[in-house]
C-alpha positions as CSV (number, residue, x, y, z in Angstrom):
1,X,112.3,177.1,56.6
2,X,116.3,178.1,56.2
3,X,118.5,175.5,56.8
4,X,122.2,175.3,56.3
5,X,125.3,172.4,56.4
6,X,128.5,173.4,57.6
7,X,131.9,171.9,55.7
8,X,135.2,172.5,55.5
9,X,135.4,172.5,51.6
10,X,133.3,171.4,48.9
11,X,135.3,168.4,47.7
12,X,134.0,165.2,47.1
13,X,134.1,163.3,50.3
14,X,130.9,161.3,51.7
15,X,130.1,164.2,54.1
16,X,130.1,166.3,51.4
17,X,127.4,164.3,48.9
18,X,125.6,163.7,51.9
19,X,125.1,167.7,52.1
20,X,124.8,168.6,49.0
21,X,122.6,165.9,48.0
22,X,120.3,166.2,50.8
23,X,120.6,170.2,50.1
24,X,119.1,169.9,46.6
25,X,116.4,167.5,47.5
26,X,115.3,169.9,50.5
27,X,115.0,172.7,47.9
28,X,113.2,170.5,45.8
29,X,110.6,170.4,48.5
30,X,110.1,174.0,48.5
31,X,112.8,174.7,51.5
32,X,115.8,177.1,51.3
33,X,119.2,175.6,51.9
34,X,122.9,177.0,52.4
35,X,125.8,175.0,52.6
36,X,129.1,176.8,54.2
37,X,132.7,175.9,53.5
38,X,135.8,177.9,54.3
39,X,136.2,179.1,51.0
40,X,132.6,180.0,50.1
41,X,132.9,178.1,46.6
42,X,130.5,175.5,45.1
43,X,131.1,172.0,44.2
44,X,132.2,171.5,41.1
45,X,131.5,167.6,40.6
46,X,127.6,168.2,40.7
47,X,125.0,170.8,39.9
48,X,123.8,172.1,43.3
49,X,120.9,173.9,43.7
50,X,121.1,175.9,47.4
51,X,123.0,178.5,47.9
52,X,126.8,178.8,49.3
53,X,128.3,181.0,51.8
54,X,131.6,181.1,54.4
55,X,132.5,180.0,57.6
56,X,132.0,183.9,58.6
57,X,128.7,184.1,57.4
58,X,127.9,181.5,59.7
59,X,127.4,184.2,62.7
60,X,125.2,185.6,60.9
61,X,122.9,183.6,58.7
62,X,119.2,183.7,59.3
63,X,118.7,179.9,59.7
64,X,116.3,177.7,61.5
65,X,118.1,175.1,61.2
66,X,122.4,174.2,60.7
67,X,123.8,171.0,61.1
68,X,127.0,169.3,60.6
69,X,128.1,165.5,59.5
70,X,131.2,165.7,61.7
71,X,132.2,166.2,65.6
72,X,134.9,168.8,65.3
73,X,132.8,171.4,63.0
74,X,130.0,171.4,65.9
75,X,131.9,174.4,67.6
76,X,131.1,176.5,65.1
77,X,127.7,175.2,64.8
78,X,126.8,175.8,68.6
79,X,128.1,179.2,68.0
80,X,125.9,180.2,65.4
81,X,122.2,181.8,65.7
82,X,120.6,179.3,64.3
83,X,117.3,178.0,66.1
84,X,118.2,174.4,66.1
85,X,121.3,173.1,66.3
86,X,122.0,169.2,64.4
87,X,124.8,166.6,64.6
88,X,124.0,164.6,62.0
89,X,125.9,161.6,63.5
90,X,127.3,159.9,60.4
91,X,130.4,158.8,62.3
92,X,130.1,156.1,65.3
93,X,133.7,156.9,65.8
94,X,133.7,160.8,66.0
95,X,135.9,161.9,68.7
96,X,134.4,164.0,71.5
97,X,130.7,163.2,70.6
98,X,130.2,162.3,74.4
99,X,129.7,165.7,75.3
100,X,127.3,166.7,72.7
101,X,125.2,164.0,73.6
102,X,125.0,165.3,77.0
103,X,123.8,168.6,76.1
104,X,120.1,168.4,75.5
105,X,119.9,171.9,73.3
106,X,121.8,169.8,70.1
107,X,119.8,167.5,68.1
108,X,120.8,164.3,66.8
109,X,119.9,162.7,63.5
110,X,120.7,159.2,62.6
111,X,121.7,158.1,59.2
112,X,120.5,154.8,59.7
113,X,119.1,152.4,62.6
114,X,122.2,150.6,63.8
115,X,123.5,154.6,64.9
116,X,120.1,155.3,66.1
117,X,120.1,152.0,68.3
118,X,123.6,152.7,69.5
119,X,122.7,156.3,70.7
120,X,119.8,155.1,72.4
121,X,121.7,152.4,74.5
122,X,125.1,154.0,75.1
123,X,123.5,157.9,75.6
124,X,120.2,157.3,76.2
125,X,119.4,159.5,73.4
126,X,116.6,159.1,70.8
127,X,117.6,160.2,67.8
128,X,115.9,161.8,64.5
129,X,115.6,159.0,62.1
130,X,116.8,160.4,58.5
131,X,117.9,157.1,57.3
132,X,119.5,157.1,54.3
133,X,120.1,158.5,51.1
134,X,121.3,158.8,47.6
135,X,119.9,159.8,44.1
136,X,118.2,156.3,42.6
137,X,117.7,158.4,39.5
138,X,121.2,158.8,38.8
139,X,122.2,155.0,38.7
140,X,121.2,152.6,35.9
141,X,120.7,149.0,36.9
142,X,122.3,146.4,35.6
143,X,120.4,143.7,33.1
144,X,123.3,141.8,32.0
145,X,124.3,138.8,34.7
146,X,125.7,136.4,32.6
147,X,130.2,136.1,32.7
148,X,130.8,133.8,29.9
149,X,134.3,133.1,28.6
150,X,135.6,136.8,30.4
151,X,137.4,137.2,33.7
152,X,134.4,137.0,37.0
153,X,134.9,141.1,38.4
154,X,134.9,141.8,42.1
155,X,134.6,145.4,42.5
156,X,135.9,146.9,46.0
157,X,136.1,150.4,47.5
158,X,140.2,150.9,46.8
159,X,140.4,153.3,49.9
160,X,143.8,152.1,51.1
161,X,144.3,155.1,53.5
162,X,141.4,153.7,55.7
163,X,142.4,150.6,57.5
164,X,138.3,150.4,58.4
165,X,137.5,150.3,54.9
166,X,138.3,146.5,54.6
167,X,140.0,146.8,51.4
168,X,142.9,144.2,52.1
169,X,140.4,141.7,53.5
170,X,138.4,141.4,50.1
171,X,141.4,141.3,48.3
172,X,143.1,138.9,51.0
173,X,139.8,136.3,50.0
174,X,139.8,137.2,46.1
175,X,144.0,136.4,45.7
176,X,143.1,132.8,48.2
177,X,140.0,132.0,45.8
178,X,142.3,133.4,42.8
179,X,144.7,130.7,44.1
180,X,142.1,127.8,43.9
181,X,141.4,128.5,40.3
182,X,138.5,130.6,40.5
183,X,139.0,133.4,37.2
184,X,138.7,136.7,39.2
185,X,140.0,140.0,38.6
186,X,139.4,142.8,41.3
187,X,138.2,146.4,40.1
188,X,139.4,149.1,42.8
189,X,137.9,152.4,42.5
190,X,139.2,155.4,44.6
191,X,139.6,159.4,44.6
192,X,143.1,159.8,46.1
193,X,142.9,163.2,47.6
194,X,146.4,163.5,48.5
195,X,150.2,162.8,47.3
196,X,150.6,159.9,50.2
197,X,147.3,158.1,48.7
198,X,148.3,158.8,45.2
199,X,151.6,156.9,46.3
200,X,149.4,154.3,47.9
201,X,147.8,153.5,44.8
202,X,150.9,153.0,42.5
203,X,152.4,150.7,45.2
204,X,149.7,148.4,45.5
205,X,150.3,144.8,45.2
206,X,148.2,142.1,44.4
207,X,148.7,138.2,43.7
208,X,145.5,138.2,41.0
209,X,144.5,140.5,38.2
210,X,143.4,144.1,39.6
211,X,142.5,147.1,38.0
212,X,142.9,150.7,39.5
213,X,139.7,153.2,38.1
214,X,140.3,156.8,39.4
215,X,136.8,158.4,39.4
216,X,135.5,161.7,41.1
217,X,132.6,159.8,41.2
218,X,131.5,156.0,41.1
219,X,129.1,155.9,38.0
220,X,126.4,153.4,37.0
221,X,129.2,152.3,33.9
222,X,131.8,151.3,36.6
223,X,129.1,149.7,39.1
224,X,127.7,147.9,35.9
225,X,131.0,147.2,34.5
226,X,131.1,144.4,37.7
227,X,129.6,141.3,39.1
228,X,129.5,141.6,42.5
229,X,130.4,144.6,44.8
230,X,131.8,143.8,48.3
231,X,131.9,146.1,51.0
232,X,133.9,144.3,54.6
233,X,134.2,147.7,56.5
234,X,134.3,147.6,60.2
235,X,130.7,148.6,62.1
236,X,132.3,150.8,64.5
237,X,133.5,153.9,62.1
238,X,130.4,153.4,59.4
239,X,126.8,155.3,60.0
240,X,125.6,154.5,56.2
241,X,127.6,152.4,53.6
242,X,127.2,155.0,50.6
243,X,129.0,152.9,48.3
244,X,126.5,149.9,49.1
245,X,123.7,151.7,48.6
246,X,124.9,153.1,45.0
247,X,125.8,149.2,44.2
248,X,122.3,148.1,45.0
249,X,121.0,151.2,43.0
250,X,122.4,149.6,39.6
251,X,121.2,146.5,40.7
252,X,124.8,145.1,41.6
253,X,124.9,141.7,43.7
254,X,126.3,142.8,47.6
255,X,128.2,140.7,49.8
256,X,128.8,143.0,52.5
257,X,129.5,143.2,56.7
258,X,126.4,144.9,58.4
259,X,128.4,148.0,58.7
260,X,126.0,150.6,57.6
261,X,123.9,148.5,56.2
262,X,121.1,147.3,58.9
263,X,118.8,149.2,56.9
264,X,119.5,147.9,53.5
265,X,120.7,144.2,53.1
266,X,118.4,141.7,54.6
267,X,120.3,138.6,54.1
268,X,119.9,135.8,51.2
269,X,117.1,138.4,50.1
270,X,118.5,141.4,48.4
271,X,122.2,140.7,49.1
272,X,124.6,138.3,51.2
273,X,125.9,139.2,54.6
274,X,129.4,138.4,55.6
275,X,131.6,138.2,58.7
276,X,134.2,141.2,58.7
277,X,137.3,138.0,57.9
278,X,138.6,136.4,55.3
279,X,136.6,132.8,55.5
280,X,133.3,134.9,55.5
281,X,134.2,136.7,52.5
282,X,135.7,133.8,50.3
283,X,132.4,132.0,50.9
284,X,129.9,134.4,50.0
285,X,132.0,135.3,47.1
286,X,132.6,131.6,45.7
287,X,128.7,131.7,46.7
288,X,127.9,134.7,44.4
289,X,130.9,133.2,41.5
290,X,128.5,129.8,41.1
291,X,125.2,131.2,40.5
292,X,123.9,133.5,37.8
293,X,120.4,133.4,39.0
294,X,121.0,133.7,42.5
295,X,123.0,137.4,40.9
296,X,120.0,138.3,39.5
297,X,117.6,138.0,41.6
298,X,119.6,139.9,44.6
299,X,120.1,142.3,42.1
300,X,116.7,143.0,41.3
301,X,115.4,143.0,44.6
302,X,118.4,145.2,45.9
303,X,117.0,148.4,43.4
304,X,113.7,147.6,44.5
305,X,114.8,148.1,48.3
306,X,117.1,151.3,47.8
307,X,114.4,153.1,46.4
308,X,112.9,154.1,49.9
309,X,115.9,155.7,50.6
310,X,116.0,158.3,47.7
311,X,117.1,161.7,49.1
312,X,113.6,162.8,48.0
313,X,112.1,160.3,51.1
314,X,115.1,161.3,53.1
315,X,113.7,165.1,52.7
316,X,110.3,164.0,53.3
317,X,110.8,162.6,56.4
318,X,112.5,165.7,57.7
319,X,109.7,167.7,56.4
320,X,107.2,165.7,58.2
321,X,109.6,165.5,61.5
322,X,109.3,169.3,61.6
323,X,105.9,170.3,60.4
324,X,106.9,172.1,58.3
325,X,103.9,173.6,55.7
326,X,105.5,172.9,52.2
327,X,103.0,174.9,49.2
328,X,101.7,173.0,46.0
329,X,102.9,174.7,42.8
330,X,99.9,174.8,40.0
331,X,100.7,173.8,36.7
332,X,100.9,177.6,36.1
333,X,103.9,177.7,37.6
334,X,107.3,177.3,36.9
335,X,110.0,176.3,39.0
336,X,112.6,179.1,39.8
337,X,116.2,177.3,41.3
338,X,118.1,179.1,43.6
339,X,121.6,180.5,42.4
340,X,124.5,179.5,44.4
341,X,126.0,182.7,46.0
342,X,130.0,182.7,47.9
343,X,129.4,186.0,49.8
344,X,128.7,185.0,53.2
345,X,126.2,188.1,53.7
346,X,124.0,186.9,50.9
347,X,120.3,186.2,52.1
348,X,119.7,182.5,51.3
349,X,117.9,182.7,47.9
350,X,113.9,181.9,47.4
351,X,113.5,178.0,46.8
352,X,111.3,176.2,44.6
353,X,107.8,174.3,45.4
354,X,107.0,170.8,44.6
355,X,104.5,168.4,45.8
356,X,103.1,167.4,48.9
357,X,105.7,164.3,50.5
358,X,105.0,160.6,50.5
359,X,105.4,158.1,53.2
360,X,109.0,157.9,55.0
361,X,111.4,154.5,54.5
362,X,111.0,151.9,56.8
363,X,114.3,149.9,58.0
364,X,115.2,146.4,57.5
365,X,116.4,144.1,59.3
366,X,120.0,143.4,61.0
367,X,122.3,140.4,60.9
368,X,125.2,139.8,63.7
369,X,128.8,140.3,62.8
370,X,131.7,138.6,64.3
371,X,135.2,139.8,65.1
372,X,138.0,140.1,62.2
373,X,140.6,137.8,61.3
374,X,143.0,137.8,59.4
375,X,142.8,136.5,55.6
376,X,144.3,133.7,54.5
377,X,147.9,134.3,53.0
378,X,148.1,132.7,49.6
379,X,150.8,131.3,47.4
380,X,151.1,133.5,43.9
381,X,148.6,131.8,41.5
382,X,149.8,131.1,37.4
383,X,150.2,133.8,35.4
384,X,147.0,135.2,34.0
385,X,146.5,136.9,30.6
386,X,146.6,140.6,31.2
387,X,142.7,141.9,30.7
388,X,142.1,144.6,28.2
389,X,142.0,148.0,29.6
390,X,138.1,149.4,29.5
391,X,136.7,153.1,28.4
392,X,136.8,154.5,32.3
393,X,139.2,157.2,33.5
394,X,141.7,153.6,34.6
395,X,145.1,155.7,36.6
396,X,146.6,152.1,37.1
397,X,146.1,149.1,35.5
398,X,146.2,145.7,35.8
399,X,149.4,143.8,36.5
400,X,150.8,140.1,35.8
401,X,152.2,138.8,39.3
402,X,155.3,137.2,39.4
């Protein structure tokens, strides 16, 4: 079976690891799997495995199969020839997604229960459940939980250009806490794409110790490098909180909303759920600051739970949605990876074979949220001693407030 993703480049966004990821554990399975882009041209922040072709090669692609991550590329996949036609509704908040809904020849996949659940009530639409996913394999848990003498690290999407992202709520509750005494320092990760969120960055202020790591990619050493990850973006505009799923994958402690995460965090168990304001957030943070064990054990179990939702499951489950007849290689037989191709007119090339698929993920359970307020604003705290820069790509560092 062909399939194919349509994007409008290959730069790292979340649509974009969501397609290629997904792309290289399809071929894994045995499938064959084109990714198209305006410019033809392959990612160059990860080895994929498909092949690649342009927006004009669209028209004419042999696929079975082409779906997109967003609303607005859905034109071009309604005019292609493929045989089924996918919105794989990652974003609640897509514009125009009404209509697509209403037409009954496009498919819907869901990349989690709270979108499935959503469609279901507001469009009466039941949606293809491929829940998840991300590479476990490529994220190293964490074994270290103790703090000691050293500054307690709250790591935080650094996102400033999206308002949904929560960013200025977590570090609205860390500069309150930071205020009270508590020895915090934030760690913002981000991959301005952009002049204007390059100029974000550098004009970020904070009242407690921060840290600014620019990173292509979020790897186990920054995740690791933390003590707790917290996630406080808003429900509406979130299908599957990537960057929750990676902290869980190196075994990180989560205090998180349920935005994109109904699936993942059951409460208390394998993370801590928060209200989407600033009281909710201080407290599950002071919560996480006290306890060592209760770190560790949330860790733990939060790389136990993020397994189901390996890409390779993800695959499976689209596999077995489908029917589709994947062959067994013998021993004999070595795998042959598909070279990535620009030319649009290129036939997708043969994929490998692996083994039969296991059982598909099941979801977890969901926790209410209530509306946002507003964090507390804080007096500026003592001057802290300035932390020592670490071995990541840092773009800007720390500061001493005033």
């Amino acid at each position: 079976m062909n399939f194919g993703a349509i994007l409008e480049s290959a730069m790292l966004s979340g649509d974009a690891k969501r397609c290629f990821e997904l792309g290289n554990a399809l071929v894994d399975k045995g499938l064959q799997f084109t990714v198209f882009t305006k410019d033809g041209k392959a990612p160059d922040w990860m080895d994929f495995r498909g092949a690649m072709g342009t927006w004009k090669g669209v028209e004419t692609a042999n696929l079975d199969l082409l779906f997109a991550c967003s609303a607005r590329l859905m034109q071009q996949v309604i005019e292609s020839s493929a045989r089924r036609k996918v919105l794989y509704h990652c974003h609640p908040d897509d514009k125009n997604v009404d209509l697509l809904m209403a037409d009954p020849q496009i498919e819907i996949w869901a990349p989690s229960s709270q979108v499935a659940k959503r469609d279901q009530k507001k469009h009466e639409r039941a949606d293809v459940e491929v829940f998840g996913g991300l590479n476990v394999s490529d994220f190293t848990p964490k074994t270290d939980y103790k703090v000691g003498e050293r500054p307690f690290v709250v790591l935080v999407n650094g996102n400033l250009a999206k308002r949904h992202k929560g960013t200025r709520l977590v570090v609205g509750a860390c500069e309150s806490l930071y205020k009270k005494g508590l020895d915090l320092k934030i760690l913002l990760f981000a991959a301005p794409q952009t002049k204007k969120e390059e100029q974000r960055l550098r004009k970020f202020e904070c009242q407690c110790p921060f840290e600014f790591i620019k990173a292509p990619q979020v790897a186990s050493d920054i995740y690791c490098s933390a003590d707790i990850f917290v996630s406080a973006e808003h429900s509406k505009h979130t299908g599957w909180n990537t960057t929750v799923a990676e902290a869980m994958a190196c075994a990180l402690p989560v205090l998180t909303t349920k935005a994109g995460t109904s699936d993942l965090i059951v409460d208390g168990e394998n993370g801590l759920r928060c209200w989407r304001w600033g009281v909710g957030l201080k407290r599950g943070i002071r919560k996480l600051y006290d306890s060592n064990r209760l770190r560790e054990m949330l860790g733990k179990n939060a790389r136990e739970t993020v397994e189901e939702f390996d890409w390779s499951h993800v695959a499976e489950t689209i596999i077995s949605h489908y029917g589709i007849q994947v062959p067994q290689l013998t021993s004999e037989q070595p795998r042959e990876l598909p070279q990535a191709v620009p030319a649009p007119e290129a036939e997708t090339p043969q994929a490998p074979e692996t083994e039969a698929p296991a059982a598909a993920p099941e979801a977890a359970e969901t926790a209410p949220e209530t509306p946002v307020a507003a964090p507390e604003e804080p007096a500026a705290p003592q001057n802290p001693e300035t932390p020592d820069s670490n071995h990541f790509n840092v773009t800007y560092s720390n500061i001493n407030p005033d």
